[in-house]
Backbone as a chain_set.jsonl record, in Angstrom:
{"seq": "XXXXXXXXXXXXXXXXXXXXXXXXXXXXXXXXXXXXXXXXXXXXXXXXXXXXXXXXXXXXXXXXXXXXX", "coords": {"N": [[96.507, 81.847, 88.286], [98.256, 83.439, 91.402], [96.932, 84.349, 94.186], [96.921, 87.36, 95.94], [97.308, 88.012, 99.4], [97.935, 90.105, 100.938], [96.57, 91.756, 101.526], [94.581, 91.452, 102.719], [95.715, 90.793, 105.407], [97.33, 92.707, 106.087], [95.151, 94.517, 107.005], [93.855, 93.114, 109.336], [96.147, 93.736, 111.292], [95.284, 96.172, 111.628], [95.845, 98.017, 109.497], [95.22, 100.476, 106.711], [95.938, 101.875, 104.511], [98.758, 103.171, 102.702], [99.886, 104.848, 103.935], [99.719, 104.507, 106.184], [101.33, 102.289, 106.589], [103.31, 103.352, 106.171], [104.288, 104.727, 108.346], [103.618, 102.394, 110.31], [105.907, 100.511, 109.177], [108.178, 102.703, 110.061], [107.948, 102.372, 112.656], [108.595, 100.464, 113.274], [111.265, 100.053, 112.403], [112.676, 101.959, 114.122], [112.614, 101.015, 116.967], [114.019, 98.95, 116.587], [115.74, 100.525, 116.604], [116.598, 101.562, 118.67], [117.879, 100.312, 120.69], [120.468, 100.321, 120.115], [123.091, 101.779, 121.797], [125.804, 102.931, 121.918], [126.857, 102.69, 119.493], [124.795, 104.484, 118.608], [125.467, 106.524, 118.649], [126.739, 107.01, 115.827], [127.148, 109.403, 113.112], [125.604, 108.135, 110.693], [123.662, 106.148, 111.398], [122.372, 108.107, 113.719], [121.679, 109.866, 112.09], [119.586, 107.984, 110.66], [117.726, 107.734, 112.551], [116.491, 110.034, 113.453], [115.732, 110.727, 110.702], [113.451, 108.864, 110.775], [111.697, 109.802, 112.695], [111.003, 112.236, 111.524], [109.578, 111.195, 108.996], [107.434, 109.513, 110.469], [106.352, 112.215, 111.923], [105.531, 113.632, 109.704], [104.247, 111.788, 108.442], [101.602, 112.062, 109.715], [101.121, 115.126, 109.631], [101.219, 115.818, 107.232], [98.585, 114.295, 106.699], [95.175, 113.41, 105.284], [92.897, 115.528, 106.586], [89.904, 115.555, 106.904], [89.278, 113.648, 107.67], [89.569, 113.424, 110.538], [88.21, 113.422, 114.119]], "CA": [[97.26, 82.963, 88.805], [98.384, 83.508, 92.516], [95.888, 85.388, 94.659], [97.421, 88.395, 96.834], [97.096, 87.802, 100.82], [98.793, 90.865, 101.865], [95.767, 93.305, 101.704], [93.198, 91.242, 104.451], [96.779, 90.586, 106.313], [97.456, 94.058, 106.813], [93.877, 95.203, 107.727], [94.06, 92.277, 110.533], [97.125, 94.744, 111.771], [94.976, 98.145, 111.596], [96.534, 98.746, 108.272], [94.221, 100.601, 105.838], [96.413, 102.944, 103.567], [100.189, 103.527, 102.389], [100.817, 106.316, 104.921], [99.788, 104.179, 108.101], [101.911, 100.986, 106.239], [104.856, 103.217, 105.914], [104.201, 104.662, 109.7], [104.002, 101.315, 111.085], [107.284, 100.021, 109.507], [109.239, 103.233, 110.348], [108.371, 102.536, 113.903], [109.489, 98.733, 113.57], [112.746, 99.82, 112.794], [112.803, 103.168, 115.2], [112.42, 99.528, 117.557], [115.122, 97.638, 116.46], [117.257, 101.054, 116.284], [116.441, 102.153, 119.714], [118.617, 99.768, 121.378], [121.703, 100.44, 119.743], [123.437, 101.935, 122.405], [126.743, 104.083, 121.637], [126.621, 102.897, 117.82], [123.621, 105.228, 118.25], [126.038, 108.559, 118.333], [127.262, 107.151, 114.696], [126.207, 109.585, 112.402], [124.796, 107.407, 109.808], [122.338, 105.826, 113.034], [121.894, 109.499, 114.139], [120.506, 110.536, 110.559], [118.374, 107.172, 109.723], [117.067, 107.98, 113.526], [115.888, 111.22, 113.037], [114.792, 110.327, 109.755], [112.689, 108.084, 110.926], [110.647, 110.695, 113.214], [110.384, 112.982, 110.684], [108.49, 110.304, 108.435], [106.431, 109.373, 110.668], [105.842, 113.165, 111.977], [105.491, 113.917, 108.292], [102.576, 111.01, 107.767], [100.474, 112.32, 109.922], [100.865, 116.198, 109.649], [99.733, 115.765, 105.842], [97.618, 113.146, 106.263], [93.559, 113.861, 105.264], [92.275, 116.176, 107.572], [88.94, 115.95, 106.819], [89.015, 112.23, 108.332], [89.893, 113.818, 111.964], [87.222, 113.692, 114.55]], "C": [[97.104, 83.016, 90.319], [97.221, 84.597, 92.907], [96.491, 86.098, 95.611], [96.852, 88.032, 98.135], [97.452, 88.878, 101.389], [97.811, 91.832, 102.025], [94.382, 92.506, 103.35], [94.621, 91.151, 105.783], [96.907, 92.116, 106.81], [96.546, 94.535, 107.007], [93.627, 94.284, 109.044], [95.163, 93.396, 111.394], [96.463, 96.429, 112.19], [95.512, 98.809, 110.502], [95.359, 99.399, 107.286], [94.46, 101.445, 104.397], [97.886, 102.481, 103.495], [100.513, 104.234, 103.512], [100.449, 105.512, 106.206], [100.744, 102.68, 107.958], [103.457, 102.007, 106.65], [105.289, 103.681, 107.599], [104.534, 103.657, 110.707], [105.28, 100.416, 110.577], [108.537, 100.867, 109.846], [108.943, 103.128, 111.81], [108.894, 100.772, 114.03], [110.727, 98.959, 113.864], [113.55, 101.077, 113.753], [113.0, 101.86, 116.65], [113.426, 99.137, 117.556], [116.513, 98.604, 116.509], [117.304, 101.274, 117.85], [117.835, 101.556, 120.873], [120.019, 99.959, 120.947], [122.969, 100.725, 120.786], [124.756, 102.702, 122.221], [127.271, 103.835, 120.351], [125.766, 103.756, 117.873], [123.96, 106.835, 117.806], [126.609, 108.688, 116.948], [126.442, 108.094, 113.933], [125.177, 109.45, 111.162], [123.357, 107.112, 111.086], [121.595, 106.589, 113.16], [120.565, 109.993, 113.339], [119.372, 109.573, 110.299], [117.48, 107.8, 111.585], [115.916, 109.162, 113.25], [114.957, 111.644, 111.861], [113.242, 110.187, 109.67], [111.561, 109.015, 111.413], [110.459, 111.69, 112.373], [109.263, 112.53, 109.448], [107.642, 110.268, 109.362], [105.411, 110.978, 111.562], [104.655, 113.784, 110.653], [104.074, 113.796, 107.434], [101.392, 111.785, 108.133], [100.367, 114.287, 110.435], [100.182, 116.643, 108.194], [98.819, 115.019, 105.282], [96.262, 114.198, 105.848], [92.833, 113.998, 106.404], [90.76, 116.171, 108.07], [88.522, 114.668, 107.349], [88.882, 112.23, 110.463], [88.798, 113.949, 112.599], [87.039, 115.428, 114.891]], "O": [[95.992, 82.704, 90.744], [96.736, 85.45, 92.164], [96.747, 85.306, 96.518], [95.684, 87.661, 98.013], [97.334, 88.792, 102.611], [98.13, 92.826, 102.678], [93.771, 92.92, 104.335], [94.391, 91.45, 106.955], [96.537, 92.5, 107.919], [96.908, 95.628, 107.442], [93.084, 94.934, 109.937], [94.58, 93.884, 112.363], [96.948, 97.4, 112.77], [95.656, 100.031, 110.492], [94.436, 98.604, 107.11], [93.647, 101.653, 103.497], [98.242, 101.504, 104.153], [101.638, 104.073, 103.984], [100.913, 105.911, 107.274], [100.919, 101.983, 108.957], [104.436, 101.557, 107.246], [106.295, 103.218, 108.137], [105.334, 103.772, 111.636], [105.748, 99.62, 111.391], [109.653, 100.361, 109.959], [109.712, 103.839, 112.457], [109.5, 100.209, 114.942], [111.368, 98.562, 114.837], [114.753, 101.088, 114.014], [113.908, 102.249, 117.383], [113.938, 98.89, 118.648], [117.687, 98.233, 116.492], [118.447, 101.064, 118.253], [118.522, 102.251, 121.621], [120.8, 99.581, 121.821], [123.907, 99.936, 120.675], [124.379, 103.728, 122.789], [128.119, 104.626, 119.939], [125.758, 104.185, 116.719], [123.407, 107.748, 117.194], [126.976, 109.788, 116.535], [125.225, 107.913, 113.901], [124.311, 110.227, 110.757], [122.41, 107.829, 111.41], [120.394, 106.424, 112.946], [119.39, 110.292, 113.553], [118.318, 109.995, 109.824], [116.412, 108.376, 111.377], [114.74, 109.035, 112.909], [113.987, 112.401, 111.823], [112.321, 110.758, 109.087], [110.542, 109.1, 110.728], [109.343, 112.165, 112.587], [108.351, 113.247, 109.037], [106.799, 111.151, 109.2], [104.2, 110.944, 111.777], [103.49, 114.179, 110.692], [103.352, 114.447, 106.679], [100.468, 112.132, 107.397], [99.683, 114.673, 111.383], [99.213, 117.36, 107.947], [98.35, 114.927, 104.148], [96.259, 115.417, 106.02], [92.286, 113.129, 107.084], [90.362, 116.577, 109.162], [87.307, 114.549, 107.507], [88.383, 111.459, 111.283], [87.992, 114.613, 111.947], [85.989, 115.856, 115.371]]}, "num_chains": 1, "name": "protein.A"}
């Protein structure tokens, strides 16, 4: 049976959970949307935009508090 690589791969990254995995790919594509340039006023664009900062607002307003210095 195959052996999984993707869990020491993403701790090489700073990855250590779901909520900082899904953080770090909604800012990949917050990245790749940024540039858009006046496709950006579409409002499909608009909405995944906005989206996007509300996920990653989202992660870390209910993340585990009790981890916080």
């Amino acid at each position: 049976m195959a052996r999984c690589y993707s869990g020491p791969m993403l701790e090489r990254l700073g990855i250590k959970d779901r909520r900082e995995l899904v953080v770090f790919l909604s800012l990949i594509l917050l990245v790749a949307l940024t540039p858009a340039g006046k496709e950006a006023s579409h409002p499909l664009v608009l909405g995944i935009y906005r989206t996007l900062i509300i996920v990653i607002v989202g992660c870390y307003a209910w993340s585990d508090r009790s981890r916080l210095p």
